[in-house]
C-alpha positions as semicolon CSV with decimal commas, in nm:
position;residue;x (nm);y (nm);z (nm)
1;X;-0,667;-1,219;1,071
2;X;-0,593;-1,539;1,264
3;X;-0,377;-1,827;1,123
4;X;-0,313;-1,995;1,488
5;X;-0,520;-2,039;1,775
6;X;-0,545;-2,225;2,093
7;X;-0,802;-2,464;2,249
8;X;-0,712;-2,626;2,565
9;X;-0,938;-2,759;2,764
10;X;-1,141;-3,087;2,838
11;X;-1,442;-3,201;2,669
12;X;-1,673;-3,117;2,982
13;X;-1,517;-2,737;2,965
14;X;-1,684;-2,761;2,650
15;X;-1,989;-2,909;2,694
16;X;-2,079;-2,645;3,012
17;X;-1,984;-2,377;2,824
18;X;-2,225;-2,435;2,523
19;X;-2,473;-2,660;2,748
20;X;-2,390;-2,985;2,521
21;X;-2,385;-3,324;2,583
22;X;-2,161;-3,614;2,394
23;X;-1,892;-3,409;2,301
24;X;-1,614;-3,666;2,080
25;X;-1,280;-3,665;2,260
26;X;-1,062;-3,350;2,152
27;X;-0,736;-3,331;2,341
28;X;-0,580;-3,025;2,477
29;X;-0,427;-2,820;2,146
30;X;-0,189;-2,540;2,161
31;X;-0,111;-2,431;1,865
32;X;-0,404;-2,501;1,557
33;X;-0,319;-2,454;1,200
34;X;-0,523;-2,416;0,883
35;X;-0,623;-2,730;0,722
36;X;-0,590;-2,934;1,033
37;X;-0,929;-3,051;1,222
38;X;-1,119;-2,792;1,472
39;X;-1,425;-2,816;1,707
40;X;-1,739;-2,618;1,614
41;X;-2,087;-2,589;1,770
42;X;-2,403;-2,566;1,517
43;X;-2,758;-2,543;1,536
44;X;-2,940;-2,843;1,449
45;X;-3,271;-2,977;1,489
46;X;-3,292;-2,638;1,718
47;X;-3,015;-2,736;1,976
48;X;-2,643;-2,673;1,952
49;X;-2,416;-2,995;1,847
50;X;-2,048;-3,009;1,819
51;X;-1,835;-3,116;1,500
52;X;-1,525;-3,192;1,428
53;X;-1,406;-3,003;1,058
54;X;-1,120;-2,914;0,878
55;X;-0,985;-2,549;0,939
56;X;-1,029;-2,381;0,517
57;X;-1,353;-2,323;0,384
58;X;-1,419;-2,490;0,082
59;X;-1,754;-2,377;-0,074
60;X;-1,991;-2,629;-0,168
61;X;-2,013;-2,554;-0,533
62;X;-1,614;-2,572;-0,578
63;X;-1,539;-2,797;-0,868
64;X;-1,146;-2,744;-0,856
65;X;-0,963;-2,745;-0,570
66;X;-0,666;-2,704;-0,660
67;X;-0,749;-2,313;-0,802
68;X;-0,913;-2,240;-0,446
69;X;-0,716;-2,039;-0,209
70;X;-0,690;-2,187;0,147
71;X;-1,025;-1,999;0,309
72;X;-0,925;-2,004;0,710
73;X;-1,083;-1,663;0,744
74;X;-1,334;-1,430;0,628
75;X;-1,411;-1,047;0,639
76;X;-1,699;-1,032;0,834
77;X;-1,780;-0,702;0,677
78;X;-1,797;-0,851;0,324
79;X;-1,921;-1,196;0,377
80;X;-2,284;-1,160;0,334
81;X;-2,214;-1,112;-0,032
82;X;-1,919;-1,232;-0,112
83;X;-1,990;-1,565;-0,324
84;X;-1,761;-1,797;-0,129
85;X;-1,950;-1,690;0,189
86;X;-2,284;-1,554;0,149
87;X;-2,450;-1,875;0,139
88;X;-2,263;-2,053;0,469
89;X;-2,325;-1,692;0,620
90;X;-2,710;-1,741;0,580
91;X;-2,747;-2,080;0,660
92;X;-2,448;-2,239;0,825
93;X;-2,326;-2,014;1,035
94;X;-2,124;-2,189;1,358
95;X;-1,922;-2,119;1,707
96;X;-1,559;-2,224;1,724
97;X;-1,455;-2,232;2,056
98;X;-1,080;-2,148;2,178
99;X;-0,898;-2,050;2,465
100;X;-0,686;-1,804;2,277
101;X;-0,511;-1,698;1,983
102;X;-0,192;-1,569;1,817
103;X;-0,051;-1,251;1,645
104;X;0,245;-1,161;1,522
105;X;0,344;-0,753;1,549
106;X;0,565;-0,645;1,272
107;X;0,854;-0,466;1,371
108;X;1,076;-0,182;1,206
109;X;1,353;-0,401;1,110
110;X;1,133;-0,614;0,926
111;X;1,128;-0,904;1,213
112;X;0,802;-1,045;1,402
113;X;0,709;-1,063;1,725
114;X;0,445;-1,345;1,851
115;X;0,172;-1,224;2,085
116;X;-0,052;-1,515;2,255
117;X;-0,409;-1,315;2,294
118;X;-0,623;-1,522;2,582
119;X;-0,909;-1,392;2,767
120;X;-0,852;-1,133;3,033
121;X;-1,063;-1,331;3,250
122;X;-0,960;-1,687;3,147
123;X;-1,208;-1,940;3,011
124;X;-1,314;-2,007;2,666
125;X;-1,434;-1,762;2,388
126;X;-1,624;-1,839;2,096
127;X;-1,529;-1,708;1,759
128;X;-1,765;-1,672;1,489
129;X;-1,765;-1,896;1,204
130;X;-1,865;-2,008;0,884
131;X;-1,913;-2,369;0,771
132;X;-1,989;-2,577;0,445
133;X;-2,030;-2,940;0,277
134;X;-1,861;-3,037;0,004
135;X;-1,859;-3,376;-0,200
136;X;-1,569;-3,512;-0,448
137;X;-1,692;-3,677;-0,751
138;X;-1,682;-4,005;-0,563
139;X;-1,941;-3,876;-0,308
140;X;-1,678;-3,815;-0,038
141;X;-1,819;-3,525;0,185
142;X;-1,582;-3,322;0,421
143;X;-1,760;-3,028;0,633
144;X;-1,491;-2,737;0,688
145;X;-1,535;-2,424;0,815
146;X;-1,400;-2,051;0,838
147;X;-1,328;-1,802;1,141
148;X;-1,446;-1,461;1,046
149;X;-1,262;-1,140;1,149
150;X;-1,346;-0,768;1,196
151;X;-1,120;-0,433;1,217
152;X;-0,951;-0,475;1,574
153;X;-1,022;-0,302;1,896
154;X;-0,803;0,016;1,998
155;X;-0,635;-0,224;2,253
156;X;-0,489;-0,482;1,998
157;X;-0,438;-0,269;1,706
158;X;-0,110;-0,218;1,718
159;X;-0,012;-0,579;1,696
160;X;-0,226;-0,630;1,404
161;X;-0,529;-0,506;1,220
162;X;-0,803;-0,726;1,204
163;X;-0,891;-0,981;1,480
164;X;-1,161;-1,304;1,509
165;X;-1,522;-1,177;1,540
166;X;-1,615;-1,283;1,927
167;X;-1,957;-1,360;2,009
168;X;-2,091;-1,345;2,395
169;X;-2,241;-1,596;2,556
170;X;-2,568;-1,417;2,481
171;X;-2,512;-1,399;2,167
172;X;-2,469;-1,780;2,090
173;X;-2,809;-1,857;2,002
174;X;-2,866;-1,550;1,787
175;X;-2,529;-1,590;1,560
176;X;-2,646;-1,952;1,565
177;X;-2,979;-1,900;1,427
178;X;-3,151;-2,047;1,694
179;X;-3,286;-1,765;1,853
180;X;-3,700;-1,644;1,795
181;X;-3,576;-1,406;1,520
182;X;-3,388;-1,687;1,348
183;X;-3,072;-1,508;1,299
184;X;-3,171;-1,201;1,081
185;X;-2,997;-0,994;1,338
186;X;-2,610;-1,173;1,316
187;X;-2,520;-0,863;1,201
188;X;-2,511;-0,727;1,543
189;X;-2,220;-1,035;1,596
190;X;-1,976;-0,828;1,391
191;X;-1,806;-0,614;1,639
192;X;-1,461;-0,554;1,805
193;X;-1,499;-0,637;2,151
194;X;-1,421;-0,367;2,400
195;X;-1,134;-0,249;2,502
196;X;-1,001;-0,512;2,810
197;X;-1,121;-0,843;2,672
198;X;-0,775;-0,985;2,573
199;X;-0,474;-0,965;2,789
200;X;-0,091;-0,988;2,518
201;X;0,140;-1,202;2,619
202;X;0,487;-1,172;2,437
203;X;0,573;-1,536;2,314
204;X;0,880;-1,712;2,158
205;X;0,908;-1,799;1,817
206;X;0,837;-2,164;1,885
207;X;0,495;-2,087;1,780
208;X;0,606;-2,045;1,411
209;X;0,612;-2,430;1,351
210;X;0,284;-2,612;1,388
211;X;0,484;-2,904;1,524
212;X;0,488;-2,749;1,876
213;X;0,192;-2,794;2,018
214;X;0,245;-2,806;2,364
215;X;0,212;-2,541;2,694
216;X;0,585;-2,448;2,676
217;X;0,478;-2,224;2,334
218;X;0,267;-1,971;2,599
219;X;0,547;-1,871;2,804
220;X;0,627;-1,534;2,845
221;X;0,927;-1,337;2,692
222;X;1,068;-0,975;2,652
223;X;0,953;-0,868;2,333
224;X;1,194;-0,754;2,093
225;X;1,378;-0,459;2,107
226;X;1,327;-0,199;1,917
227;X;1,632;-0,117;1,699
228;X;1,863;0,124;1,756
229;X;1,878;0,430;1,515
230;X;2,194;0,451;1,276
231;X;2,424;0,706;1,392
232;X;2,569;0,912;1,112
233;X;2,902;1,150;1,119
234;X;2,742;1,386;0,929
235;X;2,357;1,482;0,979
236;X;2,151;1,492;0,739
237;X;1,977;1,822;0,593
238;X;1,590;1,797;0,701
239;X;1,365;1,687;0,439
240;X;1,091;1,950;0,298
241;X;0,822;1,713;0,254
242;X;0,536;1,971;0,228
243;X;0,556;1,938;-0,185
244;X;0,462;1,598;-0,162
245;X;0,168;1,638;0,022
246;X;-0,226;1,598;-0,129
247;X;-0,418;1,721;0,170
């Protein structure tokens, strides 16, 4: 999963990266929430061009809103067919760039420890994405889009389970359908990335409030300790657990 990321850089950053042009002004953001606006890069016309959308899918035949979970990301293994997906997946499918994103590792005595994942080598990544139109019954359209995840690589498993898809630089054109084949091999998109591609930085709980969104959230810390075990006078007889075993 990924319910914060990161995206600081300037506009230029992004327009090399994706070989754009007129990208709107996006400041330097540290800490991005669902609901609030993100950059994404879709195919039209056959070129790639940026957007600005709101971060929670909403499907474009939704007729109440209120009943609609908030839709900031996706299974990638399930969204082909899944009907909140399937038909962004075949037809708007999008880049959202960042320069990073966050994790929290659940501990044994129930507290959390933030991890800041950024690219080993620096630089922006692109997730992939899912986007979609909707109109109110006044006409109002809003384009908002999804960040879809996959099981995560040996390296960042044990922080947490499932990571954002990341698509290569190779890739781009393929996931965006823009490629000769026109996209009917995304599929090959959906993979952990090898082992190395993130580097885990420990980071303060500052991160928990959407407020701060400023450098000072990536700093460095000791993670938590790991709790000490309860010492007991008398020790306990062993557990025979062999009873309660299927397999």
């Amino acid at each position: 999963m990924c319910g914060r990321f990161a995206l600081a850089v300037q506009p230029e950053d992004i327009e090399a990266e994706f070989s754009m042009i007129r990208i709107e002004w996006f400041p330097p953001r540290y800490n991005i929430a669902p609901t609030q606006p993100i950059l994404i890069v879709r195919g039209e016309r056959g070129e790639r061009r940026p957007a600005l959308v709101r971060w929670g899918l909403i499907p474009s035949w939704t007729k109440d809103l209120a009943a609609l979970p908030l839709l900031f990301n996706a299974r990638s293994e399930t969204a082909a067919e899944k009907p909140a997906y399937r038909g962004a997946y075949r037809h708007r499918r999008c880049l959202i760039p960042a320069t990073g994103f966050y994790e929290w590792q659940k501990g044994p005595n129930g507290r959390k420890q933030p991890y800041y994942l950024q690219p080993a080598s620096g630089g922006i990544i692109a997730f992939a994405g899912l986007w979609d139109e909707w109109a109110d019954d006044k006409g109002n359209i809003i384009d908002t889009a999804t960040i879809l995840t996959t099981a995560a690589n040996r390296e960042l498993a044990p922080i947490h389970e499932r990571m954002p898809v990341i698509v290569r630089r190779e890739q781009y054109d393929l996931w965006l359908g823009l490629d000769a084949d026109r996209g009917a091999k995304a599929a090959q998109v959906l993979l952990p990335p090898p082992d190395g591609t993130f580097e885990a930085i420990p980071i303060g709980q500052a991160v928990n409030n959407f407020r701060n969104d400023d450098p000072s959230i990536l700093a460095r810390v000791a993670p938590m300790p790991e709790p000490e075990p309860s010492r007991s006078k008398k020790a306990e007889k062993p557990v025979d657990n062999s009873q309660l075993k299927l397999f």
